[in-house]
ROSESE-625589 format. One line per 3 residues: their letters; for each residue x, y negated, z negated of N, C-alpha, C, O. Coordinates in steps of 0.1 Angstrom, whole numbers, plus 5000, padded with zeros to 4 digits. Example, Ala and Ser with C-alpha at 12.3 -4.5 7.8 and 13.67 -1.06 7.14 Angstrom:
! ROSESE-625589
AS = 5132,5057,4922,5123,5045,4922,5132,5033,4922,5142,5033,4915; 5128,5022,4929,5137,5011,4929,5129,5000,4921,5134,4989,4920
END
This chain:
! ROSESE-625589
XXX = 5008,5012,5000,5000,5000,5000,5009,4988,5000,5019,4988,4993; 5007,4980,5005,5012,4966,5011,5009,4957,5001,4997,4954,5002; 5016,4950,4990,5005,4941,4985,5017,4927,4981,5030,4929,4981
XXX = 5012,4919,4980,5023,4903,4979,5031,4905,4965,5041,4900,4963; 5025,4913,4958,5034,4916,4946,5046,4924,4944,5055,4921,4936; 5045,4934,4952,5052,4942,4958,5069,4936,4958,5071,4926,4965
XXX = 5079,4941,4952,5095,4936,4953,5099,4941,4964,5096,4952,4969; 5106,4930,4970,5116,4931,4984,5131,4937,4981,5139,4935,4972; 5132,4945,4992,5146,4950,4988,5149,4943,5004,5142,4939,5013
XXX = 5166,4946,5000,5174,4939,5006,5185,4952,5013,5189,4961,5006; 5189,4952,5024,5201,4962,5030,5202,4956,5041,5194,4947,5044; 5213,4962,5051,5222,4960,5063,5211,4972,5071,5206,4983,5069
XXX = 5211,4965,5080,5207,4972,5092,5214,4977,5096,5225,4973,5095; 5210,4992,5104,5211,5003,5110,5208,5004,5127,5198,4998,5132; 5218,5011,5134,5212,5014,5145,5199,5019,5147,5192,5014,5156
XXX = 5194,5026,5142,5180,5029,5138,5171,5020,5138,5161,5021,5145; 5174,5009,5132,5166,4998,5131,5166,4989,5142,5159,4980,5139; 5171,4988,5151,5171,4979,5164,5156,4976,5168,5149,4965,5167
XXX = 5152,4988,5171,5139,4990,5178,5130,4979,5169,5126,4970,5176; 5126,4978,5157,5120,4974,5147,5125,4963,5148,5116,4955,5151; 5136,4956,5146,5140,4944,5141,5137,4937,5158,5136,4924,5158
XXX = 5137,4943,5169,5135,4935,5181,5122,4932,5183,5120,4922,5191; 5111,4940,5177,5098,4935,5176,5089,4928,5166,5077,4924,5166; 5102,4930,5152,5097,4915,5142,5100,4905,5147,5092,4896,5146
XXX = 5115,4901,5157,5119,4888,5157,5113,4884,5171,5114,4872,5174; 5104,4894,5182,5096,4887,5192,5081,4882,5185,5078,4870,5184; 5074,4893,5180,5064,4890,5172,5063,4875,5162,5053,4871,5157
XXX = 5078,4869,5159,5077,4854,5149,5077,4845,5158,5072,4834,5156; 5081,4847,5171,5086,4833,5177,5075,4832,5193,5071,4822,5197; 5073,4846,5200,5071,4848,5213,5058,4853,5212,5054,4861,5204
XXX = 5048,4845,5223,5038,4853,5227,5030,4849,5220,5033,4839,5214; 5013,4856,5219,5006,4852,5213,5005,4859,5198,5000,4855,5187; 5010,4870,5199,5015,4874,5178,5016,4864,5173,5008,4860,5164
XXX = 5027,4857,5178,5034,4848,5169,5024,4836,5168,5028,4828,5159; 5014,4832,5172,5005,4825,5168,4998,4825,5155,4992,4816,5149; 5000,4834,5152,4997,4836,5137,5004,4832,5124,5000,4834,5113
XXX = 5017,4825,5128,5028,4824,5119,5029,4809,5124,5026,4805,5135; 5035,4804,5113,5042,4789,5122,5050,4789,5126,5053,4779,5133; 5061,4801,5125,5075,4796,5136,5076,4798,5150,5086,4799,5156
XXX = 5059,4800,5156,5060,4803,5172,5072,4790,5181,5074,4779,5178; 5079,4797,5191,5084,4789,5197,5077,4792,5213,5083,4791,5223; 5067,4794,5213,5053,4799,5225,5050,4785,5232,5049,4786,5244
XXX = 5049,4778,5229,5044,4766,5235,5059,4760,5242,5058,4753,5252; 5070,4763,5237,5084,4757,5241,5090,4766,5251,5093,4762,5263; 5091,4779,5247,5099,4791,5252,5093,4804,5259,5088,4812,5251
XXX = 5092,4806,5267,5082,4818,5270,5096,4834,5273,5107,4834,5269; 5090,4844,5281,5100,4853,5280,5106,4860,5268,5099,4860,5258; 5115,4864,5267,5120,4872,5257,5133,4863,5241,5143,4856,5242
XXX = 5125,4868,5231,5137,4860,5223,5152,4867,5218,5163,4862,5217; 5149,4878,5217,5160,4891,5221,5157,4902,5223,5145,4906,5223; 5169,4908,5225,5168,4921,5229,5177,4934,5223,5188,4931,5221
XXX = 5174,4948,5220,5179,4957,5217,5194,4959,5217,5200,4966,5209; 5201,4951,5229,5213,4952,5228,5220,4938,5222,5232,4938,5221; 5211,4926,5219,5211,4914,5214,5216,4918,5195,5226,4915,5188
XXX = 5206,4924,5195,5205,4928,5183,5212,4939,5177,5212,4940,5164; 5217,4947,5185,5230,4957,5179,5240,4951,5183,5249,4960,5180; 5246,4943,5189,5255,4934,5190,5258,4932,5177,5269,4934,5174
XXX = 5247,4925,5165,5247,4915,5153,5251,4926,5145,5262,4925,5140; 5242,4937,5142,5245,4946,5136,5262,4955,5138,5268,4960,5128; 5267,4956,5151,5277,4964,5146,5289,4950,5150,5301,4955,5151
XXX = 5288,4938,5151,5299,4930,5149,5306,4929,5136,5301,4927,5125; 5318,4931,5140,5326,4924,5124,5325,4912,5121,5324,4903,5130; 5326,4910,5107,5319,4899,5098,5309,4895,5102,5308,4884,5108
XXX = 5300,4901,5100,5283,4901,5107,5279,4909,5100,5286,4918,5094; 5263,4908,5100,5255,4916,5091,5238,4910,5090,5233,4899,5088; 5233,4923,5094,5220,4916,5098,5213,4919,5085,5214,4930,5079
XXX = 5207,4911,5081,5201,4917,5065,5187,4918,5069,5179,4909,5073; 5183,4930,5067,5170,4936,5068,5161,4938,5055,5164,4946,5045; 5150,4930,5055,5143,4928,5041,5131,4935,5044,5123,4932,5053
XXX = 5130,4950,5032,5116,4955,5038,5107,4952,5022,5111,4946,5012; 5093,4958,5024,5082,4956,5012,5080,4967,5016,5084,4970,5027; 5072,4977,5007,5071,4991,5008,5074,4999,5016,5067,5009,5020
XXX = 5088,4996,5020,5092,5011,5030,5091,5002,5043,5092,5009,5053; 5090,4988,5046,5082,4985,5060,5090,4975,5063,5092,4966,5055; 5095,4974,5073,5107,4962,5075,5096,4949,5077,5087,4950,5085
XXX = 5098,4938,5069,5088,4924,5068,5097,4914,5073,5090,4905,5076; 5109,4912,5076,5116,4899,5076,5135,4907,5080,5139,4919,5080; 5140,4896,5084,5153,4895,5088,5159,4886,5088,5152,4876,5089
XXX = 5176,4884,5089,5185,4878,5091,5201,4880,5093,5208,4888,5087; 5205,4869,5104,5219,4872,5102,5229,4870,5092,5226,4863,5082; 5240,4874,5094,5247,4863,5082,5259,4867,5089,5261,4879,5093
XXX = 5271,4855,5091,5280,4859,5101,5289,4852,5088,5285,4843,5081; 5303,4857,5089,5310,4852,5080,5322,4841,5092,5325,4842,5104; 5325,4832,5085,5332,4821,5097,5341,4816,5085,5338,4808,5076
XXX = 5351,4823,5087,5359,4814,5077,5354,4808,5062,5348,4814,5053; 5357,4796,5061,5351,4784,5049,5333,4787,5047,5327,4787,5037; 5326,4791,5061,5318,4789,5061,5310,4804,5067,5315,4814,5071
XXX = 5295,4801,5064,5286,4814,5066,5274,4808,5077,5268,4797,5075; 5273,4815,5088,5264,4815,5098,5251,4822,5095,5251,4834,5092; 5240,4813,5096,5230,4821,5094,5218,4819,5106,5216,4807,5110
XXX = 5211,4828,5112,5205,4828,5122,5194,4843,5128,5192,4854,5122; 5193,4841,5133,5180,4855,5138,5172,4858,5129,5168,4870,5127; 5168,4847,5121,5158,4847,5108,5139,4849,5111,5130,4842,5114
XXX = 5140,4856,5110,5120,4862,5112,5113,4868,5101,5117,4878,5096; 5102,4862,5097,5090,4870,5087,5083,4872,5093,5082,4864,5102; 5073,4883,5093,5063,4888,5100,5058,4878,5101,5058,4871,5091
XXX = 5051,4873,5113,5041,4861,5109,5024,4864,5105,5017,4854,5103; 5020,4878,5104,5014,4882,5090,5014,4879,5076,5003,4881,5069; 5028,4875,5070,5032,4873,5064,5037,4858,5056,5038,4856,5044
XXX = 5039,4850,5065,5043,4835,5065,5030,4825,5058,5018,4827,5060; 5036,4817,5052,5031,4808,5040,5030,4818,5025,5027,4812,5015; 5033,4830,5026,5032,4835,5016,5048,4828,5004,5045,4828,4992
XXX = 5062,4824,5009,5069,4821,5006,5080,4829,5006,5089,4825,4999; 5081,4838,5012,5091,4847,5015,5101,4845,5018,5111,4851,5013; 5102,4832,5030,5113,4827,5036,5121,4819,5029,5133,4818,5033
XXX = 5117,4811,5018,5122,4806,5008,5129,4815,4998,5138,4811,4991; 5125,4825,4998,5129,4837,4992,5145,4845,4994,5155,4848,4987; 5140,4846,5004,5149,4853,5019,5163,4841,5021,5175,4844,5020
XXX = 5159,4831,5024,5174,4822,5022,5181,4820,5014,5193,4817,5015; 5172,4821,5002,5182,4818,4988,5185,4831,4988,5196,4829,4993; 5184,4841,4987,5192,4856,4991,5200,4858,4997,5211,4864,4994
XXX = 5198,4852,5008,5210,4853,5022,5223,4844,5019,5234,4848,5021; 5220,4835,5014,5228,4822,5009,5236,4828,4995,5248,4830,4995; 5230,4831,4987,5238,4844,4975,5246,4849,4980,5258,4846,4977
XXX = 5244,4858,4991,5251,4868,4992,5258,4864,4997,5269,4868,4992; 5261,4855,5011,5270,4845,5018,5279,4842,5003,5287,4850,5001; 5279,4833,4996,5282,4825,4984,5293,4839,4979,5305,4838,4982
XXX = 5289,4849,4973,5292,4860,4964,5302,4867,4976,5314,4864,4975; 5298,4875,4986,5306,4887,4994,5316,4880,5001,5328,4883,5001; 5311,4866,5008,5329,4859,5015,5331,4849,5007,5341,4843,5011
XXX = 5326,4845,4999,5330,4833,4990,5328,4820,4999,5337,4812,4999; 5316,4816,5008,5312,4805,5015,5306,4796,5010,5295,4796,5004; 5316,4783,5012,5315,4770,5005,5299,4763,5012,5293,4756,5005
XXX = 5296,4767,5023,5285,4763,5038,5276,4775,5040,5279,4788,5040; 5267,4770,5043,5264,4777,5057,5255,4769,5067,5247,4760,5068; 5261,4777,5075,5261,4764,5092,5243,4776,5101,5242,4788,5101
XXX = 5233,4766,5107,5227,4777,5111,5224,4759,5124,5225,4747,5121; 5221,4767,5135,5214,4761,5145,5202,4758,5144,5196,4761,5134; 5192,4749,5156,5176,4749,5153,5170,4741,5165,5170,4729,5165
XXX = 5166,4747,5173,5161,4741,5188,5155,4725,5182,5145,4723,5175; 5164,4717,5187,5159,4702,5178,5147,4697,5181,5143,4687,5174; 5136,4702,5191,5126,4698,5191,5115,4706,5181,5103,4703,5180
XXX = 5123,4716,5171,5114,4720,5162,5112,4709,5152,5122,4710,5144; 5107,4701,5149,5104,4692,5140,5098,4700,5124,5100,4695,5113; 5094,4708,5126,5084,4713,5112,5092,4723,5111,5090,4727,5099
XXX = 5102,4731,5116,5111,4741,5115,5120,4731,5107,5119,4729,5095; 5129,4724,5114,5140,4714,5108,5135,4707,5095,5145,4705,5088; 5124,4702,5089,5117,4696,5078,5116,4710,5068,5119,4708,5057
XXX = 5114,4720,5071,5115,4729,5062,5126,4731,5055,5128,4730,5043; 5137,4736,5069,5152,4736,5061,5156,4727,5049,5160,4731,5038; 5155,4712,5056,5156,4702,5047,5155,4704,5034,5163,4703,5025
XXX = 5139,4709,5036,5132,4711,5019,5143,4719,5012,5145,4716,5000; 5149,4727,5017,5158,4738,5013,5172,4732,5011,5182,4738,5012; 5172,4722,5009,5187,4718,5013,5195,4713,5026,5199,4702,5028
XXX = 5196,4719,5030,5199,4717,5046,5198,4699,5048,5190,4691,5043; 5210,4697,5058,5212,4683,5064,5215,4687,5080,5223,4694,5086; 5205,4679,5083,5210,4678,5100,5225,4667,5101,5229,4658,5094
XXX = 5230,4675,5115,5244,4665,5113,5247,4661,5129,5258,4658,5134; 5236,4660,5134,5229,4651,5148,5243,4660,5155,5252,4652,5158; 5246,4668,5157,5260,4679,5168,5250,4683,5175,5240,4682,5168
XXX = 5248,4686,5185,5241,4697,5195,5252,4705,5201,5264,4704,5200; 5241,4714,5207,5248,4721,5219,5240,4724,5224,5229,4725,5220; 5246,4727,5240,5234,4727,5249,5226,4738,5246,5229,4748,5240
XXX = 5213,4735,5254,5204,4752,5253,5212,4761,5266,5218,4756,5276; 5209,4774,5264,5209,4782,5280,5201,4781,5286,5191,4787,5284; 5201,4773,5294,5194,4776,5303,5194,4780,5317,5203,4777,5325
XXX = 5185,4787,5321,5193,4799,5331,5197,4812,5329,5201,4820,5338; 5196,4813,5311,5201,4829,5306,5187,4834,5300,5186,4830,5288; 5178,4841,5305,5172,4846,5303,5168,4854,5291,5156,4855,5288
XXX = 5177,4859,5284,5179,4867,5271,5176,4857,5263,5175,4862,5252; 5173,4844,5263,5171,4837,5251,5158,4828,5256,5158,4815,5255; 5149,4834,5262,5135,4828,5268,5136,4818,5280,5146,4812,5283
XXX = 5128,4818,5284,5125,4807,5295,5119,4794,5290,5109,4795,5282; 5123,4784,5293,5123,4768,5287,5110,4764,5296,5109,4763,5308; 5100,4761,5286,5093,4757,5289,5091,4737,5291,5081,4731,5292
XXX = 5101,4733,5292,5106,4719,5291,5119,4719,5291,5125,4728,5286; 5126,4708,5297,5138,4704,5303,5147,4695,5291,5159,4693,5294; 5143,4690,5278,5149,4688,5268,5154,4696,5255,5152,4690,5244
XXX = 5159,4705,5254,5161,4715,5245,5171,4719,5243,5176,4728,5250; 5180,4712,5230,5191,4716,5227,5188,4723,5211,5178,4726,5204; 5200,4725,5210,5206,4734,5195,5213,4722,5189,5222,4715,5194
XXX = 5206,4720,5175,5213,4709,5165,5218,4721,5157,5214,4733,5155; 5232,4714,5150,5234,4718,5137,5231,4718,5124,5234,4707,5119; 5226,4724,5115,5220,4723,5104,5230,4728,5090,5231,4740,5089
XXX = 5236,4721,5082,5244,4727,5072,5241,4724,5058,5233,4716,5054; 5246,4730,5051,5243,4730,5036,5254,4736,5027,5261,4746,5030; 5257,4728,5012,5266,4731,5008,5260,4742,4999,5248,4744,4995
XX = 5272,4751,4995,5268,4762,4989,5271,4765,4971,5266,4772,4963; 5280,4756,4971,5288,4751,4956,5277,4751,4946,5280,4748,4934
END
């Protein structure tokens, strides 16, 4: 039984887990699932947000680690956590969007951020955020997080990371001290 009370455990993903973790993180962002959640990026992005070999890429890279958060046996949420030196990358973050407003994700970062902090001893962590998410980037904030106006361009043209539904779409930097 599934219930909000229910404790989240925390572990590293498995090849096993690909399959799963590539249809929580289309289901948060792509399509009409993700309508159900607020972090659709459907109205921006269409096409695919990753893919199976996207995602065992994260999983079997060194200093990388996809943190898989399940609730009763059931994978609910994810993320990366890439070790960078001084600093911890965090990215490929998804809650069911079944799931979302429940507070999870608030949950889920101060965990990820722990563990960043404790296993490589990261003073940061650095995560990207398509700058036209406005209510995505205001969230982080809430969390700590400072925008630090850097971009980088989007792909566009690389298909593996959706099709752009508009011609302005870059990747800002988002950081936070971890001290």
């Amino acid at each position: 039984m599934d219930t909000a009370d229910s404790p989240l455990t925390y572990r590293d993903a498995t090849d096993a887990d690909v399959d799963a973790l590539v249809a929580l993180i289309e289901s948060a962002y792509r399509g009409d699932s993700s309508r159900a959640g607020w972090t659709t990026e459907a109205d921006i992005l269409q096409g695919q947000r990753t893919d199976p070999q996207g995602v065992l890429e994260v999983v079997k890279a060194p200093d990388s680690r996809l943190l898989t958060v399940e609730r009763d046996g059931r994978i609910v949420a994810c993320c990366q956590l890439e070790h960078r030196g001084a600093h911890a990358y965090f990215g490929m973050f998804a809650v069911s969007p079944a799931l979302q407003g429940e507070g999870l994700g608030k949950t889920i970062i101060a965990e990820a951020e722990r563990q960043a902090r404790e296993t490589w001893g990261a003073t940061e962590m650095h995560m990207t955020v398509i700058s036209v998410r406005e209510d995505l980037i205001a969230w982080y904030e809430r969390r700590g997080y400072r925008r630090t106006g850097e971009t980088t361009p989007f792909p566009y043209g690389d298909e593996r990371f959706g099709i752009p539904q508009r011609d302005d779409l870059r990747f800002e930097l988002l950081v936070k001290l971890l001290a």
